[in-house]
N, C-alpha and C positions, 0 to 999 in steps of 0.2 A: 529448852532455854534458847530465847536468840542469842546468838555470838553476843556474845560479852569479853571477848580478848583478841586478837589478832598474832599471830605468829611473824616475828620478827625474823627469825633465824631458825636451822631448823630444831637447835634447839634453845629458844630464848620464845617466850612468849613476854606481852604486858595485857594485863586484863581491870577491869571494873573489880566494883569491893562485891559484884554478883559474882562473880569468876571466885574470887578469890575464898568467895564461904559457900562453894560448892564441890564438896570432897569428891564426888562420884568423878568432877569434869576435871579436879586436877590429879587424880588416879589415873584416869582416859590417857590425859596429854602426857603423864609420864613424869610429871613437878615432883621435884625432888629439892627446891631449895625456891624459895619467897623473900625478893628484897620489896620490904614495904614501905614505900614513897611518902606514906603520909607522917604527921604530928602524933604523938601518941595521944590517947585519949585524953588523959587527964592532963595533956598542955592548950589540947584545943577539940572536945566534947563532939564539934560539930565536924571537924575534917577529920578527925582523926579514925582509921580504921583499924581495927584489932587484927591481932594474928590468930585468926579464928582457930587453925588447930594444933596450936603450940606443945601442947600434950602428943603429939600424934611423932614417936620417934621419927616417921621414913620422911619426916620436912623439919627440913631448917630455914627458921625465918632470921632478919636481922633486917632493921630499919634505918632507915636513913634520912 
């Protein structure tokens, strides 16, 4: 995968919606918790990105 996120801090990353539905690279990095910047889907279809593994206990997402 090319970099799709960049590391802020050393523990804060911000990444693309490839980063963000790619479970292997945020096991890798250690994500434990997903704030999702975008519209939900059903307010805006086209910006809006899912919290691809909301099922998945060891992440908590929450949007803003």
């Amino acid at each position: 995968m090319e970099k799709e996120y960049s590391q802020l801090l050393p523990w804060l990353y911000i990444g693309s919606k490839k980063a963000a539905k790619c479970r292997p690279l945020l096991r890798e990095l250690g994500v434990t918790h997903v704030l999702n910047m975008t519209p939900s889907r059903t307010t805006d279809p086209a910006a809006g990105v899912p919290n691809y593994f909301e099922k998945d206990r060891a992440l908590t997402y929450r949007r803003c």
